[in-house]
N, C-alpha and C positions, 0 to 999 in steps of 0.2 A: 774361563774368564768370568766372573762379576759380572752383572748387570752394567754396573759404572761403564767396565773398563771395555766390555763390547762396545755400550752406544759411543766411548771417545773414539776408540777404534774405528766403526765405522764412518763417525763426522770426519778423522782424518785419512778414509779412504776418497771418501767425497773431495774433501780439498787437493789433493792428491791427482785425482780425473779432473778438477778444477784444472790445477795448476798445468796439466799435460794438455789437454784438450782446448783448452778454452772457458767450458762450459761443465758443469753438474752434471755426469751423463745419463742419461734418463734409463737406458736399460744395460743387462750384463753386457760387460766388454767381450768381444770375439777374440780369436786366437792371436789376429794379426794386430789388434787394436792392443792386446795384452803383452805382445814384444817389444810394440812400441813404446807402451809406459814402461816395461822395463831398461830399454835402450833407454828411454829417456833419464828415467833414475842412476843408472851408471854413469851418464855421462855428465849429470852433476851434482852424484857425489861421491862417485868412483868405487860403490859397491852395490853388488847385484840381488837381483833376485829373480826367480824362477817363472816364467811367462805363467804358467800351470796354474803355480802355487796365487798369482794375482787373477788367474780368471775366479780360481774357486773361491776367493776373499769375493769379489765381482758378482758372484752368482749368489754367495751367500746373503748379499746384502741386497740386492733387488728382488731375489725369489724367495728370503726367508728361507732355506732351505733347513729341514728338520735336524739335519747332519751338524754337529756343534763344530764349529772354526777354532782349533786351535793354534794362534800363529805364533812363532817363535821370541823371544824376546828381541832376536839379532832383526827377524822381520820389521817386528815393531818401531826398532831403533831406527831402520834404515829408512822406511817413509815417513817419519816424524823428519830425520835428516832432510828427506825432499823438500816434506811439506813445508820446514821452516829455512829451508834456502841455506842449510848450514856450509860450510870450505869444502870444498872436493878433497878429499884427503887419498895420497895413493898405495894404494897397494904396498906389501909388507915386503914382498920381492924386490921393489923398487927403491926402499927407505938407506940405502947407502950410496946410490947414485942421487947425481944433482937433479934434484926436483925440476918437473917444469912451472913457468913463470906464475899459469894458472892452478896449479896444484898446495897446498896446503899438507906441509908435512903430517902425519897422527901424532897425536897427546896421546897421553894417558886420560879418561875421560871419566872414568868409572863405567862400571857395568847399565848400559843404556840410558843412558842420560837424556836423552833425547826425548826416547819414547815417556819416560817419568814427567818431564817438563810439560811436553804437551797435553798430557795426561792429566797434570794440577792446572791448566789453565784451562782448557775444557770444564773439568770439572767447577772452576772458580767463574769461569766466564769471561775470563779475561787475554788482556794479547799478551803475546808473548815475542819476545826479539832477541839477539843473539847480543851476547859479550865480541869486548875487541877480540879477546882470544878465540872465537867461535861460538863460546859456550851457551847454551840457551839461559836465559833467566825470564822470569814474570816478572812483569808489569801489574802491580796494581794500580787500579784506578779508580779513586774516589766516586762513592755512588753508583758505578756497578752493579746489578744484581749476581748473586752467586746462581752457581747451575741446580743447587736445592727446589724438590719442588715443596709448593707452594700450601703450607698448613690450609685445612678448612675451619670455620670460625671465625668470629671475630676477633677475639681474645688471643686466640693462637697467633693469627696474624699479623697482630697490634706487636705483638714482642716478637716477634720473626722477624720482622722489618727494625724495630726498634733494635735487636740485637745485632743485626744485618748492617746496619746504618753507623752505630756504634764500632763497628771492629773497622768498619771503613774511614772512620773519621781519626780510629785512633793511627791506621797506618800511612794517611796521608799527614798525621803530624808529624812524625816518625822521620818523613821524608822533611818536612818544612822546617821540624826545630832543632837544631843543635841539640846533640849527645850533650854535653856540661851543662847545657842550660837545665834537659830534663832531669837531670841528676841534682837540680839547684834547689835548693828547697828555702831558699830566699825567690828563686821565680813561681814556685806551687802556691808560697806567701804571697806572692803580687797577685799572681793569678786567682786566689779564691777570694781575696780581698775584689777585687774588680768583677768577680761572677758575683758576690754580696752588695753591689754597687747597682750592679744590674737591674738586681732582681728589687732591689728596696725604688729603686726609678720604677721598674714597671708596674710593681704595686703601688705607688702611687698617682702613675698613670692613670692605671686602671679604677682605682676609688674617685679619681678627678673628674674621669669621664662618666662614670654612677653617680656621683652628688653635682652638681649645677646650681648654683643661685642668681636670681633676678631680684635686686632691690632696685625702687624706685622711689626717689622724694620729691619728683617732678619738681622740679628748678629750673626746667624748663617744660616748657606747653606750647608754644606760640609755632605755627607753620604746623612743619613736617616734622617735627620733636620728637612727637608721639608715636607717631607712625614708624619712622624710624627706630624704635624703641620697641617694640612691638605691638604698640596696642592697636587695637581698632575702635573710633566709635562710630557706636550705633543708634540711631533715630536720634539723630543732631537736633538741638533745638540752640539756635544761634543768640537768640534771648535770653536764656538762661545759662550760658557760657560765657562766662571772665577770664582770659588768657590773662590772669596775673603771672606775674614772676615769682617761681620760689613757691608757690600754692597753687593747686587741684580743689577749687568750688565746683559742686555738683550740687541739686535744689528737688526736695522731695517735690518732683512735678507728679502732675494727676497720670495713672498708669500702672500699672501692675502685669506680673507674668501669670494672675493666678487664673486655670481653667475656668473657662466661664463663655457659655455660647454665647453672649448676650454683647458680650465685648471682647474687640481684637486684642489679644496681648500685643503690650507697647509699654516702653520704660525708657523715656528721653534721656539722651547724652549715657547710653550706656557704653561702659571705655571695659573692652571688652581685648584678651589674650589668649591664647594656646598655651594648655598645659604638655611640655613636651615629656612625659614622662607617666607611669601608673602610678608610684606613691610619690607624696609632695608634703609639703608643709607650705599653708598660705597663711598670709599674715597681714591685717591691714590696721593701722592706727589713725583715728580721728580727733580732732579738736572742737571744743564748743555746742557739741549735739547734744542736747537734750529734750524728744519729742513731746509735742504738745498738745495731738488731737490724733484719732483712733487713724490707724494704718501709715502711720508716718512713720516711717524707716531707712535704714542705711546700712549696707554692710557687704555681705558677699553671696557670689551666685557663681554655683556650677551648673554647665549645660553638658548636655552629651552630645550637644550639634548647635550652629556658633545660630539658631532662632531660638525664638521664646515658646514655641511649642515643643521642644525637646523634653526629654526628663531631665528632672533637674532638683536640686539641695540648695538653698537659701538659709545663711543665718543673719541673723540684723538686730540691731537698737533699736525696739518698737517701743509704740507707747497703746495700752490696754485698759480700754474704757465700754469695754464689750461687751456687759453681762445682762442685757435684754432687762428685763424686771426684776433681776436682784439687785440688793444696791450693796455694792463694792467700794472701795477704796479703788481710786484711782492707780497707775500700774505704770512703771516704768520697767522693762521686759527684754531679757535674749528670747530672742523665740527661734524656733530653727523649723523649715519646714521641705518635706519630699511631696512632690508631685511627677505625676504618670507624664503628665504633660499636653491629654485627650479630654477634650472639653466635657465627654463623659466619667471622666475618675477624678474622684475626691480625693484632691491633694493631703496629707498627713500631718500632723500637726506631730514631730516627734523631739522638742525642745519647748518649755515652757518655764523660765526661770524669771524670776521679781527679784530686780535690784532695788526698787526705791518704792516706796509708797507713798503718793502724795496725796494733797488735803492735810497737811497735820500742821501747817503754818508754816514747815523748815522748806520749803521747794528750793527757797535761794541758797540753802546749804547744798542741797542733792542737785541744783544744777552747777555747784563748785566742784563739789565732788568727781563730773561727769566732765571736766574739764580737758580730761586725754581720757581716752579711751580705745580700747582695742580690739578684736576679733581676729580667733586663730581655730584654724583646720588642719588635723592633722589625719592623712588618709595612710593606712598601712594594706595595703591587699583590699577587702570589704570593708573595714573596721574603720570605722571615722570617729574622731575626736574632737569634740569642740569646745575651746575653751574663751573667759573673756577677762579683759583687765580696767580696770580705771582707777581715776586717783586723782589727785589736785597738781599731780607733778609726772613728768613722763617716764619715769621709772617704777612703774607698775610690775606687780606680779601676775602673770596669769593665773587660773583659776579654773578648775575642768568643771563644764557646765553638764555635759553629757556624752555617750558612746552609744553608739549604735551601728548593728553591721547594716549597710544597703547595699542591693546590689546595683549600682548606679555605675557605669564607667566614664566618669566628667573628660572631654578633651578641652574644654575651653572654661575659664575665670573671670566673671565683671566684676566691676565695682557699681552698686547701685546707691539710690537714692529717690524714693515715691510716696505719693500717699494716697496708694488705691486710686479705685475709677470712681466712687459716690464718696459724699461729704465734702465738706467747704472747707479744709483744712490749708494754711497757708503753705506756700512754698522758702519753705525753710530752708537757709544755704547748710550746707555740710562740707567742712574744709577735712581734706585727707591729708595729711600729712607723709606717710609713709607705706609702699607696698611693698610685700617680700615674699617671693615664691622659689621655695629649695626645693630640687627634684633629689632625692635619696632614694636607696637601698629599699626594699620592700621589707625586708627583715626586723624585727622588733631588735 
């Protein structure tokens, strides 16, 4: 016998002692126990076998005996007959007299049918049950494992189960769909059209759940607006907050995040959010700013933790009057700047672009000019981009001011508005207009 056809063999000497006894019997049958299963085998299914021939199958299987078990095929058939409860069928002397009630005339069956059937469900792992006419058949059953063992690998495994999983689902259709139908090839047409349908929903599921956008034109402020919306603000100053309708005023108050022992970082009415994602695109549009005295600014602020001692990226609308004893032209400025966020490290000045030079008599044009204005961040992985727009009309173009990779990982976005902790510079309102934070794709 095969490897296979032994271990079927013996799982169905097992059931066998199962089915006679009760119980899996733990060690070889004795001589008396071995007549018994054979009476018992005759008696339902009206063919015998040899008490002997069942101890030494008995011995073979609990003592591993060196001696090979060759059993016959008729053996075979005849306890598969047991095991699976098939008709008592009588004797061949008897086949012209009237049957009794509990008896089952013989068919024609083929050569051991039995034993073959139990033999492919074992092997397949599956149950197995008899026809009206006696006959055995398998049962498949969807998702079953086969009696295969089991590939090493991952790889192996992956397409074991995959090809495993597959023959199973084709024969549970098999059972589910009509013969005409699978022969339809107006239903193959339905059918691939609707797996096409599928797959076009879940990819755009899944791109839906990648990209996310938060615009905000704050058209409402007042109460729980904001809060509700997601922002949070921080170091409220109630004096310089206007819950207008339809507008977001913020007021370069005195304060600043920049390191400095000397002074607490503090930045009034900071309206402060969670970036829920690693790459984004943020985007803020202003109206009417154009700074008038050194450290006066507005625009946007990444933290890596929602204080102002974090590390952190700042770009803004500044104005630049700061050159010590040389004398310059006055500066209207993107400036962008990275800080450690340790009153010991020297934040980085890594943006320094002049939009407007004043002193030249035209200031009343360059503060037309500045009459919308924008600021835009674009994070891809390290790689940050920043760009800025303005115009007399709000249909601006942006404009890339600079790239730079940092290794910064921002979870939270303000909208600010200060002008440093020294100098007498006024508090100048700054109306926002528009926020917009896309969470996208990390991929260029």
């Amino acid at each position: 016998m095969s490897p296979t056809d032994e271990s079927a063999f013996k799982q169905m000497f097992r059931d066998a002692c199962g089915r006679c006894f009760g119980t899996d019997h733990p060690a070889p049958l004795t001589a008396a126990e071995s007549r018994v299963l054979c009476a018992h085998i005759l008696e339902k299914t009206g063919m015998t076998l040899g008490w002997k021939t069942v101890q030494g199958y008995s011995l073979h299987l609990h003592l591993d005996t060196p001696d090979a078990v060759h059993p016959t095929g008729a053996s075979l058939d005849t306890l598969a007959r047991y095991v699976l409860g098939a008709p008592r069928v009588a004797p061949v002397v008897m086949r012209a007299a009237m049957p009794r009630p509990d008896v089952t005339p013989h068919v024609p069956e083929g050569r051991f049918p039995y034993w073959y059937r139990y033999r492919e469900g074992y092997r397949r792992r599956l149950p197995v049950k008899l026809r009206k006419n006696g006959m055995p058949q398998t049962i498949r059953v969807a998702g079953l494992p086969d009696a295969q063992p089991v590939p090493k690998g991952l790889a192996k495994r992956f397409w074991f189960y995959t090809f495993r999983g597959a023959e199973q689902v084709l024969s549970w259709s098999r059972r589910l769909v009509p013969e005409y139908i699978r022969h339809s090839w107006l239903a193959w047409l339905a059918f691939v059209l609707f797996m096409g349908l599928i797959c076009i929903w879940s990819m755009r599921e899944y791109y839906a759940r990648r990209t996310s956008t938060f615009t905000d034109n704050f058209a409402q402020i007042n109460g729980d607006s904001l809060q509700t919306r997601g922002w949070t603000r921080l170091y409220p100053d109630s004096t310089h907050w206007v819950a207008t309708p339809g507008a977001l005023t913020l007021y370069t108050l005195k304060g600043d995040n920049w390191p400095d022992s000397l002074e607490t970082p503090y930045i009034g009415n900071l309206l402060m959010r969670p970036i829920p994602g690693d790459c984004f695109t943020a985007e803020v549009q202003l109206s009417g700013f154009t700074p008038t005295a050194n450290w006066q600014q507005a625009g946007l602020l990444l933290l890596e933790d929602s204080s102002l001692t974090s590390r952190s990226i700042r770009i803004s609308i500044a104005y630049n009057d700061y050159f010590e004893d040389y004398v310059q032209p006055r500066q209207i400025i993107v400036e962008g700047i990275s800080s450690a966020g340790t009153p010991t490290g020297k934040p980085e000045e890594i943006l320094h672009k002049t939009l407007y030079l004043l002193g030249w008599g035209k200031d009343s044009l360059i503060r037309e000019s500045m009459r919308h204005t924008a600021l835009r961040i674009e994070k891809r992985g390290n790689v940050y981009t920043f760009l800025y727009a303005g115009g007399q009309t709000d249909n601006f173009v942006f404009q890339e001011v600079g790239t730079h990779t940092l290794y910064i990982t921002p979870r939270y976005i303000a909208l600010f508005a200060l002008r440093g902790t020294r100098g007498h510079a006024p508090d100048m309102p700054v109306e926002v207009r528009l926020f917009r934070l896309q969470i996208g794709p990390c991929e260029p």
